[in-house]
TORLUM-855260 format. One record per atom (N, C-alpha, C): y, z, x. Coordinates in steps of 0.1 Angstrom, whole numbers, plus 5000, padded with zeros to 4 digits. Example, Ala and Ser with C-alpha at 12.3 -4.5 7.8 and 13.67 -1.06 7.14 Angstrom:
2
494350785132
495550785123
496750785132
497850715128
498950715137
500050795129
//
This chain:
65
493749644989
493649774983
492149784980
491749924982
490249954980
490450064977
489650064957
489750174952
488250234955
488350414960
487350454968
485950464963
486050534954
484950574942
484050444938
484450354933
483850184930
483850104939
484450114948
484849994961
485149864954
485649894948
486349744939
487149684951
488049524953
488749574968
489349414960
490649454961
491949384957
492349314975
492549174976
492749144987
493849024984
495149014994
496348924989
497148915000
496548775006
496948755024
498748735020
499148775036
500648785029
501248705042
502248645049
502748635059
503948695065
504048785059
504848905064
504749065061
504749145067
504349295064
505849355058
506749285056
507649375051
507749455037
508149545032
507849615025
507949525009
508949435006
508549324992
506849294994
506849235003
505449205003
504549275003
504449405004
503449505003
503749554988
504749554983
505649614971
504849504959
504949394961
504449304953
502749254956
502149304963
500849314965
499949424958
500849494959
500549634952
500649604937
501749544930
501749514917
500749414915
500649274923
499349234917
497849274918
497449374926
496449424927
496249574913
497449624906
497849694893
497249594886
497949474882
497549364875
496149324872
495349314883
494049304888
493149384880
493849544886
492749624881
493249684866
493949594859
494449694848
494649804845
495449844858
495949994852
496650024872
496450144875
496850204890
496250324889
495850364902
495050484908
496050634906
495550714903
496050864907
496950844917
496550794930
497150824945
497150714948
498250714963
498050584967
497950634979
497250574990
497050635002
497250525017
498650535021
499550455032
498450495043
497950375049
497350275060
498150335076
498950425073
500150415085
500650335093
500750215080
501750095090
503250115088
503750075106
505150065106
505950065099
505649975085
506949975077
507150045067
505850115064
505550205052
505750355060
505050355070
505450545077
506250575086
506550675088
507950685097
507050765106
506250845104
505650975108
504250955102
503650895115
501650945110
501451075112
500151105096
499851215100
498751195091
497651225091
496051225088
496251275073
497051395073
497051505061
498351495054
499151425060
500951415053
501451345061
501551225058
502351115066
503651115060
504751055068
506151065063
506250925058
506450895045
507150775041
508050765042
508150565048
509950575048
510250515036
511850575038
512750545023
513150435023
514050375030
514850325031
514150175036
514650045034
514349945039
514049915049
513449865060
514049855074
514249675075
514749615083
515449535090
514849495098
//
């Protein structure tokens, strides 16, 4: 995670991209920076977007498998 304004940059090697592990990377990088951003802004990976889109990407809901 890299907050834009500071470039502060939260980094937390993971061995899997599934969504706990982004889910929980996210909270320790909260932890990190004591506190969370206004926005959060999805990378358009697989397991996070259903639908890229520059200006409105579709997040997915649901788990995947």
């Amino acid at each position: 995670m890299v907050l834009p304004c500071s470039r502060y940059t939260f980094v937390r090697p993971v061995l899997h991209l599934h969504r706990h592990a982004r889910t929980e990377a996210h909270l320790a990088a909260s932890r990190y920076f004591q506190g969370v951003p206004h926005r959060l802004v999805p990378d358009n990976l697989k397991t996070e977007v259903d639908k890229p889109d520059l200006y409105d990407p579709m997040v997915a809901v649901g788990e995947r498998i």
